[in-house]
Biotite code that builds the C-alpha atoms (Angstrom):
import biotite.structure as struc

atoms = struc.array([
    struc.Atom([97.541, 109.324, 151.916], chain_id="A", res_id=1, res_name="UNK", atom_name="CA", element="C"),
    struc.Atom([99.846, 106.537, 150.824], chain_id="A", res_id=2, res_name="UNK", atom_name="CA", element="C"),
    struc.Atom([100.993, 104.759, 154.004], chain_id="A", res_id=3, res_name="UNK", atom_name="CA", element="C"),
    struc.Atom([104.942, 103.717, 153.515], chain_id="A", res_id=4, res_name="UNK", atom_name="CA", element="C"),
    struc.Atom([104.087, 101.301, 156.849], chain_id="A", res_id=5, res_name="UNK", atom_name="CA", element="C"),
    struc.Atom([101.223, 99.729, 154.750], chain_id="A", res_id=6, res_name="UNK", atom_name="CA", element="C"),
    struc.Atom([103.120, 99.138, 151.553], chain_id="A", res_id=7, res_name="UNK", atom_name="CA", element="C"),
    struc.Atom([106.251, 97.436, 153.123], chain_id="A", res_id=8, res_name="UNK", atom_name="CA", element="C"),
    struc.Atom([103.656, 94.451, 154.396], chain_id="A", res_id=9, res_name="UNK", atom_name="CA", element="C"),
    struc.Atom([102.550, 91.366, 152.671], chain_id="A", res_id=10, res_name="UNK", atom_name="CA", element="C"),
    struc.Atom([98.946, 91.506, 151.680], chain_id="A", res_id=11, res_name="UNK", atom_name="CA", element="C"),
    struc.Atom([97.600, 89.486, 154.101], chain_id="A", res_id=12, res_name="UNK", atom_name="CA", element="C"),
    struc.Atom([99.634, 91.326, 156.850], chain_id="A", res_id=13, res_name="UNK", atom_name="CA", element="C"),
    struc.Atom([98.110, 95.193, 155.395], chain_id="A", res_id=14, res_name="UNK", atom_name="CA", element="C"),
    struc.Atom([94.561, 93.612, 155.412], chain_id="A", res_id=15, res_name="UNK", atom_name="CA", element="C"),
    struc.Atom([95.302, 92.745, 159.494], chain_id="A", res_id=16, res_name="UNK", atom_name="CA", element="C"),
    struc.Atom([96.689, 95.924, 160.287], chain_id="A", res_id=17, res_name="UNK", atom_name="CA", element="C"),
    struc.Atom([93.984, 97.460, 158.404], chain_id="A", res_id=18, res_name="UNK", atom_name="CA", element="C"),
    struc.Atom([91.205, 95.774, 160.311], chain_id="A", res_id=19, res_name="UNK", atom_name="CA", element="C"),
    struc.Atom([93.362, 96.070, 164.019], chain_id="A", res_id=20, res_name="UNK", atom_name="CA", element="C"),
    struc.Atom([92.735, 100.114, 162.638], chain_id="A", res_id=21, res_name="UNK", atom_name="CA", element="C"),
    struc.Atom([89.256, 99.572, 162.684], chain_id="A", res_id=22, res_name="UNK", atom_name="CA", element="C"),
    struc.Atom([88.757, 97.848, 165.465], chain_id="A", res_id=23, res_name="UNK", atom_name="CA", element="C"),
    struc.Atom([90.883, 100.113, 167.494], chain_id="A", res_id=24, res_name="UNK", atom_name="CA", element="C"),
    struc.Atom([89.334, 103.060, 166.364], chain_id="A", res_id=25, res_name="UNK", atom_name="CA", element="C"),
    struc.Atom([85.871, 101.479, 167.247], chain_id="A", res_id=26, res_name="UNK", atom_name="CA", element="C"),
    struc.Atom([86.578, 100.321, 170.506], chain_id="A", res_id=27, res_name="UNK", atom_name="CA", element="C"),
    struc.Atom([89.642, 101.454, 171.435], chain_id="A", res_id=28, res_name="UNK", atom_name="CA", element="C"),
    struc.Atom([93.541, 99.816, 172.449], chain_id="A", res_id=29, res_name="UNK", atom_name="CA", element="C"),
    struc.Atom([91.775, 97.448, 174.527], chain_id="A", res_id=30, res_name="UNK", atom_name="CA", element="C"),
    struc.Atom([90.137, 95.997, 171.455], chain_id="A", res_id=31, res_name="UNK", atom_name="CA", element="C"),
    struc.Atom([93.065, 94.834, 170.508], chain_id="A", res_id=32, res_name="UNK", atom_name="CA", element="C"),
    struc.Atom([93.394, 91.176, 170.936], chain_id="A", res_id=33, res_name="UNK", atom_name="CA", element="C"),
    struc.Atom([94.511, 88.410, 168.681], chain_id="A", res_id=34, res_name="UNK", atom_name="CA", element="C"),
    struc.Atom([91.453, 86.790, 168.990], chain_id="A", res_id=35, res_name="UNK", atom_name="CA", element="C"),
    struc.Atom([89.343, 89.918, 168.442], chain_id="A", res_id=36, res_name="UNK", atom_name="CA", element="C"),
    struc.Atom([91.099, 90.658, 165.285], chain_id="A", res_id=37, res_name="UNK", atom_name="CA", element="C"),
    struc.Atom([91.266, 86.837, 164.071], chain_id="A", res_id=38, res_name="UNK", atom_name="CA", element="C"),
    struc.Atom([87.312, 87.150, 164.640], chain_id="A", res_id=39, res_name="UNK", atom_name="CA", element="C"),
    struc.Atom([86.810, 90.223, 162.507], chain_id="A", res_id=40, res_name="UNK", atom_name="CA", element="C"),
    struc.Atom([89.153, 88.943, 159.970], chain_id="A", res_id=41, res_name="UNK", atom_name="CA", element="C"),
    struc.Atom([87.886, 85.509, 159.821], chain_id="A", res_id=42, res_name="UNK", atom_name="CA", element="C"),
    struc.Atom([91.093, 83.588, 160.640], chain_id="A", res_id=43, res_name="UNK", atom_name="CA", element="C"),
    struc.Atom([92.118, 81.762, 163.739], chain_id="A", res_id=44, res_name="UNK", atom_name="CA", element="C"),
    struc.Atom([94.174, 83.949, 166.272], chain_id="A", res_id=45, res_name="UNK", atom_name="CA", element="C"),
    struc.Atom([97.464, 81.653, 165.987], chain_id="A", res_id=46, res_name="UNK", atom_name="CA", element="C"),
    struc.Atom([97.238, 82.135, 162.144], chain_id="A", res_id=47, res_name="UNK", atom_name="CA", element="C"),
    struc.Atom([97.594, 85.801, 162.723], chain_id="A", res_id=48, res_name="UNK", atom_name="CA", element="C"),
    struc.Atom([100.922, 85.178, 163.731], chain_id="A", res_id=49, res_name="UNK", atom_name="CA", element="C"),
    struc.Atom([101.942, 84.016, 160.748], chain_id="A", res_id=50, res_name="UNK", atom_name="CA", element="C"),
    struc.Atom([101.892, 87.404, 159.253], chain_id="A", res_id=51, res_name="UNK", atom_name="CA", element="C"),
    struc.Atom([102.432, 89.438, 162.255], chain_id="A", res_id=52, res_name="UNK", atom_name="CA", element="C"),
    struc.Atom([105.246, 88.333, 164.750], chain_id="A", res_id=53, res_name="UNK", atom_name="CA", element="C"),
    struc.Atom([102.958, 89.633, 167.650], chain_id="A", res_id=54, res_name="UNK", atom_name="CA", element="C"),
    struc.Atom([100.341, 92.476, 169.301], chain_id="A", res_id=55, res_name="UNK", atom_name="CA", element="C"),
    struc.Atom([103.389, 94.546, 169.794], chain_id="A", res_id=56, res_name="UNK", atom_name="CA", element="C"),
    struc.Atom([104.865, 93.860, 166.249], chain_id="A", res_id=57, res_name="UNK", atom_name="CA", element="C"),
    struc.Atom([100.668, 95.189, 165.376], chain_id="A", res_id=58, res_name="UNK", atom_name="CA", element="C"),
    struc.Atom([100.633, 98.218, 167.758], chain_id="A", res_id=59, res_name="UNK", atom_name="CA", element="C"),
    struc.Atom([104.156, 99.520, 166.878], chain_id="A", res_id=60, res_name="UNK", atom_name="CA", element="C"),
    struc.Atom([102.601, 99.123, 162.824], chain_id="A", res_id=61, res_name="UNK", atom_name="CA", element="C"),
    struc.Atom([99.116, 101.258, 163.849], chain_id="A", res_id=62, res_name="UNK", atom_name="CA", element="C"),
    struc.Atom([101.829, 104.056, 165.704], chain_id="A", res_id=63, res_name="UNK", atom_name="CA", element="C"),
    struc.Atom([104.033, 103.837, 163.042], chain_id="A", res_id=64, res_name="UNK", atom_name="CA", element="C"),
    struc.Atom([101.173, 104.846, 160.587], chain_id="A", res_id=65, res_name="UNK", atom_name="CA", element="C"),
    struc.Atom([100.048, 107.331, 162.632], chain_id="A", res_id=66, res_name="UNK", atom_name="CA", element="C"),
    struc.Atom([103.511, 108.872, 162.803], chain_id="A", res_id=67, res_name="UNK", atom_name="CA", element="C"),
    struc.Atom([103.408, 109.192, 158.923], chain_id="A", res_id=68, res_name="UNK", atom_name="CA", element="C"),
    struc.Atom([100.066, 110.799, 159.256], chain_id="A", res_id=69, res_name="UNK", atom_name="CA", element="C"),
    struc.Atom([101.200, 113.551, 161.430], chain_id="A", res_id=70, res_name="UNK", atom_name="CA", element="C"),
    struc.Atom([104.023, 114.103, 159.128], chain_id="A", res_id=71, res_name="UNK", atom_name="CA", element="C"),
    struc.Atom([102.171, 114.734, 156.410], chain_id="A", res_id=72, res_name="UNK", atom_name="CA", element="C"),
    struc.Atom([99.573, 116.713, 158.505], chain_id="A", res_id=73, res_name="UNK", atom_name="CA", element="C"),
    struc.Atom([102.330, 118.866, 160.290], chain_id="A", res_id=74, res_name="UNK", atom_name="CA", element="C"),
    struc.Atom([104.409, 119.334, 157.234], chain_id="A", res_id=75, res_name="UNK", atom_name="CA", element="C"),
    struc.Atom([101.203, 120.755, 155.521], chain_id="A", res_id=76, res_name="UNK", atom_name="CA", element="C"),
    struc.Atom([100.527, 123.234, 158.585], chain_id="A", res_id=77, res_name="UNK", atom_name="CA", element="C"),
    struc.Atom([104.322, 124.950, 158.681], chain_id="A", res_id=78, res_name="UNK", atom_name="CA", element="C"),
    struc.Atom([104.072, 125.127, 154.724], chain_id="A", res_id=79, res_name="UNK", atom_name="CA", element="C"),
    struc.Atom([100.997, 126.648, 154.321], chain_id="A", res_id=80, res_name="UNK", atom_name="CA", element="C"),
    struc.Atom([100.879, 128.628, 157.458], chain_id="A", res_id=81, res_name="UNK", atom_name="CA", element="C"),
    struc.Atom([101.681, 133.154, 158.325], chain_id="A", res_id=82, res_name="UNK", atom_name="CA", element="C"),
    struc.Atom([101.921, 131.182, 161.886], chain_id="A", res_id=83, res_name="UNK", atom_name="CA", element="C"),
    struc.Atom([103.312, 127.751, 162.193], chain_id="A", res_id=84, res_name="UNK", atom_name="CA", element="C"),
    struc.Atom([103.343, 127.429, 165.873], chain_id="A", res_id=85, res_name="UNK", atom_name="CA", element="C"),
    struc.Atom([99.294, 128.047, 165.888], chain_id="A", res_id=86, res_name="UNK", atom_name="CA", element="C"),
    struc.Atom([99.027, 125.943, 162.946], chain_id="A", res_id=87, res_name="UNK", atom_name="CA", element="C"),
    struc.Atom([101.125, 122.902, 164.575], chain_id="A", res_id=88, res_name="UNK", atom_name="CA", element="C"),
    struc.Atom([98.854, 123.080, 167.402], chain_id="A", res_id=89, res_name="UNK", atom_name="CA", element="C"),
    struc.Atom([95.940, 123.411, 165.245], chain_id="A", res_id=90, res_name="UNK", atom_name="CA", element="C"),
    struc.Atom([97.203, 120.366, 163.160], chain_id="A", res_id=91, res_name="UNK", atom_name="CA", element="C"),
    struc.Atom([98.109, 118.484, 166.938], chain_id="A", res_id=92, res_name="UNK", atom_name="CA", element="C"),
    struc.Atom([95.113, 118.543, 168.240], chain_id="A", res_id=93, res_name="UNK", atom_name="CA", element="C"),
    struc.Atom([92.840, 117.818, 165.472], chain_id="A", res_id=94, res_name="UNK", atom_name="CA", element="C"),
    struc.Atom([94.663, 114.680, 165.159], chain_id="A", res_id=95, res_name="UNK", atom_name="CA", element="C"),
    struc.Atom([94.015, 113.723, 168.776], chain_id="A", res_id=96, res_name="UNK", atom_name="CA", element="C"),
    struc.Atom([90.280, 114.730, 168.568], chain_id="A", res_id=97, res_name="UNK", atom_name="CA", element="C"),
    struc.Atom([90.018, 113.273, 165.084], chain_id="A", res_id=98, res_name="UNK", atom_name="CA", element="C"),
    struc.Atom([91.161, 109.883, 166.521], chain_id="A", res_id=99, res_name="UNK", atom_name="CA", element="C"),
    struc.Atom([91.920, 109.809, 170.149], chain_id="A", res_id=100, res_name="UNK", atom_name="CA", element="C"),
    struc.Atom([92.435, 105.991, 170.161], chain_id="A", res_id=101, res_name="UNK", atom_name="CA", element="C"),
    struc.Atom([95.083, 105.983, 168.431], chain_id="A", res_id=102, res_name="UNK", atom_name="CA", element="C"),
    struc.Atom([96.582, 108.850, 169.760], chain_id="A", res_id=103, res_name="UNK", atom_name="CA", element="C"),
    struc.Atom([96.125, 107.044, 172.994], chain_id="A", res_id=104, res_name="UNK", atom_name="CA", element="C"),
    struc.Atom([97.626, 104.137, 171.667], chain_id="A", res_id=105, res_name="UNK", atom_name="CA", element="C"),
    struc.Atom([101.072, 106.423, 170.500], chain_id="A", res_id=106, res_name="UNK", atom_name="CA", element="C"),
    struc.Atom([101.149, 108.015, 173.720], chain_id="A", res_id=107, res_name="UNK", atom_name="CA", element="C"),
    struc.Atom([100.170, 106.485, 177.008], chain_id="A", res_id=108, res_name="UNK", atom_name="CA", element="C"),
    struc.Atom([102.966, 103.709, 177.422], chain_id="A", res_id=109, res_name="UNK", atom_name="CA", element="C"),
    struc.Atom([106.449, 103.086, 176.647], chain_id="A", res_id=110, res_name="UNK", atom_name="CA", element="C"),
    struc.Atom([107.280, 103.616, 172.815], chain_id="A", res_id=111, res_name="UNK", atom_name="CA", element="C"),
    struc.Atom([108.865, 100.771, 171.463], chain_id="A", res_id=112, res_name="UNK", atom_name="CA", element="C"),
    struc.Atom([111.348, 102.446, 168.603], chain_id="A", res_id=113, res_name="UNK", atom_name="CA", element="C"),
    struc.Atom([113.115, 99.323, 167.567], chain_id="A", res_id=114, res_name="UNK", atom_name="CA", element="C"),
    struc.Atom([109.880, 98.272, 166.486], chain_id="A", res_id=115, res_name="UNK", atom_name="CA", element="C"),
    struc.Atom([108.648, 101.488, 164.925], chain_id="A", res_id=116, res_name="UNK", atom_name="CA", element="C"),
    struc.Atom([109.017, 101.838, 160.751], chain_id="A", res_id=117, res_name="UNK", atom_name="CA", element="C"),
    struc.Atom([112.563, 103.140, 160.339], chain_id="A", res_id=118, res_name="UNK", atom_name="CA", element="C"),
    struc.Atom([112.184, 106.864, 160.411], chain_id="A", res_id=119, res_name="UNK", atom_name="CA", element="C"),
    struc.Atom([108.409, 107.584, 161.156], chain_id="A", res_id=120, res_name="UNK", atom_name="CA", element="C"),
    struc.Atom([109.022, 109.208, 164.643], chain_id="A", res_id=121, res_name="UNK", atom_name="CA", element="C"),
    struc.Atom([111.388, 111.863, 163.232], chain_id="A", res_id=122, res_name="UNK", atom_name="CA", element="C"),
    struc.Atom([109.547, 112.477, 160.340], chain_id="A", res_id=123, res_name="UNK", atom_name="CA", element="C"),
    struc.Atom([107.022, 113.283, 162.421], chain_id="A", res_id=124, res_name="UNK", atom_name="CA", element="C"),
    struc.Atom([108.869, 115.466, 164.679], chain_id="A", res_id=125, res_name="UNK", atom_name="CA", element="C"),
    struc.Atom([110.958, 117.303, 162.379], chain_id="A", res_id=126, res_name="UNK", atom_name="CA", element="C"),
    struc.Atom([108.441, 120.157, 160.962], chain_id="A", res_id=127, res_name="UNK", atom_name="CA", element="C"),
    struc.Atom([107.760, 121.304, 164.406], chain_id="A", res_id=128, res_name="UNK", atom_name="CA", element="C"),
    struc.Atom([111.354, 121.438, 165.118], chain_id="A", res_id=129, res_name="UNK", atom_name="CA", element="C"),
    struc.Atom([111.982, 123.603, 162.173], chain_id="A", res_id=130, res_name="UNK", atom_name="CA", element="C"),
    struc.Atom([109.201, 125.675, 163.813], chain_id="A", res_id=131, res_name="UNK", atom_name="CA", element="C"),
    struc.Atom([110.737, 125.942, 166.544], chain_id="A", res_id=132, res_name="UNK", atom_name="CA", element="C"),
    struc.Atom([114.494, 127.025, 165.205], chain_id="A", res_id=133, res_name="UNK", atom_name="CA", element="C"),
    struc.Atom([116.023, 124.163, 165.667], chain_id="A", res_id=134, res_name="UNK", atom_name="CA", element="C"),
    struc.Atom([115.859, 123.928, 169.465], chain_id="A", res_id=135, res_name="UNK", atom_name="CA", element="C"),
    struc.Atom([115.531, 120.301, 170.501], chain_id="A", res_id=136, res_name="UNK", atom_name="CA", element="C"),
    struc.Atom([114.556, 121.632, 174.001], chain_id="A", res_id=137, res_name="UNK", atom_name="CA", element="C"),
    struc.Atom([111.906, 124.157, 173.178], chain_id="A", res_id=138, res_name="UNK", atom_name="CA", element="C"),
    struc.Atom([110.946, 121.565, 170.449], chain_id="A", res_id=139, res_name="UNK", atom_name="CA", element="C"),
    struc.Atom([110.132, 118.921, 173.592], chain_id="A", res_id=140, res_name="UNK", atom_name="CA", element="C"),
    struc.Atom([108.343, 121.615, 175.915], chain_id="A", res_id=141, res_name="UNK", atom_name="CA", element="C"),
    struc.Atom([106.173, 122.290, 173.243], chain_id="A", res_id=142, res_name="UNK", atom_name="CA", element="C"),
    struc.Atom([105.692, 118.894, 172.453], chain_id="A", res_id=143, res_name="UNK", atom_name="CA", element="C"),
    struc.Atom([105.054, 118.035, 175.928], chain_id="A", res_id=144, res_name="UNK", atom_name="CA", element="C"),
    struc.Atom([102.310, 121.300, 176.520], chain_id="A", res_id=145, res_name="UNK", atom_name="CA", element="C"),
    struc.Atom([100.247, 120.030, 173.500], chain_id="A", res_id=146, res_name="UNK", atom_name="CA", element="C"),
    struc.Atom([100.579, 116.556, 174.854], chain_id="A", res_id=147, res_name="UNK", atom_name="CA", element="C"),
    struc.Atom([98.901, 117.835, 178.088], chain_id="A", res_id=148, res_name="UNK", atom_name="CA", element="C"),
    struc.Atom([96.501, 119.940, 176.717], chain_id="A", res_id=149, res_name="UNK", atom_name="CA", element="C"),
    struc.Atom([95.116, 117.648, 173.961], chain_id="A", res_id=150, res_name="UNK", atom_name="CA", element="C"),
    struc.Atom([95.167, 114.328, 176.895], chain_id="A", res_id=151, res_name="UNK", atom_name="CA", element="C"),
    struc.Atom([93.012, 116.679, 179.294], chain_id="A", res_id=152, res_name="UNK", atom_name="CA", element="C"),
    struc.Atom([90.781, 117.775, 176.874], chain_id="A", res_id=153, res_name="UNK", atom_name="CA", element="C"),
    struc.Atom([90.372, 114.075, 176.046], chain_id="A", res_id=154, res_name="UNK", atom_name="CA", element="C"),
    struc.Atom([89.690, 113.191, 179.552], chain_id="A", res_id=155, res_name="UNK", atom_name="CA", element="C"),
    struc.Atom([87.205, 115.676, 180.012], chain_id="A", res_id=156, res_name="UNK", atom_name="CA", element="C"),
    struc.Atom([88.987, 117.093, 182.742], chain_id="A", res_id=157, res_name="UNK", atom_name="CA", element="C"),
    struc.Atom([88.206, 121.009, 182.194], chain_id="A", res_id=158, res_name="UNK", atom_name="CA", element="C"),
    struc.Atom([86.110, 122.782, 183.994], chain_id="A", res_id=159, res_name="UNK", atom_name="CA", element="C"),
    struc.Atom([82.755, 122.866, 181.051], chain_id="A", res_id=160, res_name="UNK", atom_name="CA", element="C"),
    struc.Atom([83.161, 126.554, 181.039], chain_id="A", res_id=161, res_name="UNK", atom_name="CA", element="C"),
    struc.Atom([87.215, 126.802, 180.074], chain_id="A", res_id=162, res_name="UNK", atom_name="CA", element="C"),
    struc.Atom([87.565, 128.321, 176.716], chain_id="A", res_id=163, res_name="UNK", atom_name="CA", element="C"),
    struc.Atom([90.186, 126.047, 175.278], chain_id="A", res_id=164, res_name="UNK", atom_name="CA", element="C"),
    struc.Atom([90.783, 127.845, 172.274], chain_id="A", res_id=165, res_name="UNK", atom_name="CA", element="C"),
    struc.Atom([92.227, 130.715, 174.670], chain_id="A", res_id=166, res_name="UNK", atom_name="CA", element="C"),
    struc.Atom([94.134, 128.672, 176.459], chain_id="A", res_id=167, res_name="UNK", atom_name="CA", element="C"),
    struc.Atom([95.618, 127.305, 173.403], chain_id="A", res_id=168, res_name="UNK", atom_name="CA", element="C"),
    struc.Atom([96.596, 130.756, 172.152], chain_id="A", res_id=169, res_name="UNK", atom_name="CA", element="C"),
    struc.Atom([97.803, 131.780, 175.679], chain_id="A", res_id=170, res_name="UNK", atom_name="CA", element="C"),
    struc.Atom([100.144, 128.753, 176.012], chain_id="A", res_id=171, res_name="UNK", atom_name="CA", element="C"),
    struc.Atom([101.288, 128.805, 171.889], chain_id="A", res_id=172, res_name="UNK", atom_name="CA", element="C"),
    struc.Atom([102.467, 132.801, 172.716], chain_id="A", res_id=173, res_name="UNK", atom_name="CA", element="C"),
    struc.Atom([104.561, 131.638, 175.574], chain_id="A", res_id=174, res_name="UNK", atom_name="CA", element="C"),
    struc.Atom([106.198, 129.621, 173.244], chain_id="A", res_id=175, res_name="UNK", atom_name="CA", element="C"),
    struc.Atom([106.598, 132.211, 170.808], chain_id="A", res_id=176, res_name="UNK", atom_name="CA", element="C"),
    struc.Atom([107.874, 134.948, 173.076], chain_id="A", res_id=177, res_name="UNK", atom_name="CA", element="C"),
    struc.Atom([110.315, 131.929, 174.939], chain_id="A", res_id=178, res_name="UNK", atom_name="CA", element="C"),
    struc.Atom([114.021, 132.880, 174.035], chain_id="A", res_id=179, res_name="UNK", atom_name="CA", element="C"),
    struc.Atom([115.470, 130.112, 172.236], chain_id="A", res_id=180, res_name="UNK", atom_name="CA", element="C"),
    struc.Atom([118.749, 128.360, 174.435], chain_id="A", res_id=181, res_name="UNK", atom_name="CA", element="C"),
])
């Protein structure tokens, strides 16, 4: 996929956004440190800035990128789906599993939106609330029960024995049967 975030940047910016994605998804958001990524790239931390105003200027590029990428993956699942709410979870959680880092990264502290790539958040959002009618609220809940789900499963905090897959299905038919506001 053609990243929109990517191909706004200079060069030399892409190529250090492109290595902070490798790093992070090697070692995770605590990788992320000028100096760590000045190392890898083979410039001096202070140059870095030069190209990128600073870490959060570099995180809110990595979560803007992985906004498009669930746009494209969730747009995909309600297009070529009989069941779009099972295939937006589907489509969720693989993302999460598929790269939990920067999921992590998206979801676990404040979300800087001024920073974000103009538009990225809602693209994001906006095929799972066509999926869900058009209800903002319903839109959220679900939002916020795949958000739990997928960070718990991530933590490892399930009993080894809970079939996940059924609980999936089991909290995606609430949703379904829910009466929209």
């Amino acid at each position: 996929m053609a990243s929109n975030v990517l191909g706004a940047l200079t060069p030399r910016a892409r190529e250090i956004v492109q290595t902070a994605r490798r790093l992070l998804e090697e070692e995770g958001p605590a990788a992320l440190s000028m100096r760590r990524l000045g190392d890898r790239i083979g410039m001096r931390a202070p140059s870095l800035y030069e190209h990128v105003r600073d870490k959060r200027a570099l995180e809110a590029a990595l979560i803007s990128m992985g906004f498009e990428e669930q746009a494209e993956l969730f747009s995909r699942a309600i297009h070529q789906s009989e069941d779009p709410l099972v295939s937006l979870a589907a489509a969720y959680r693989e993302f999460a599993r598929r790269q939990p880092h920067l999921y992590r990264l998206m979801t676990e502290r404040p979300l800087h939106r001024e920073l974000l790539a103009p538009g990225v958040e809602d693209a994001a959002a906006l095929p799972v609330l066509r999926a869900m009618g058009g209800d903002l609220g319903r839109t959220r809940a679900l939002w916020a029960f795949a958000h739990g789900m997928v960070i718990l499963e991530l933590n490892q905090r399930f009993p080894e024995d809970a079939d996940l897959d059924d609980t999936w299905r089991k909290g995606i038919e609430a949703f379904r049967t829910m009466r929209p506001a």
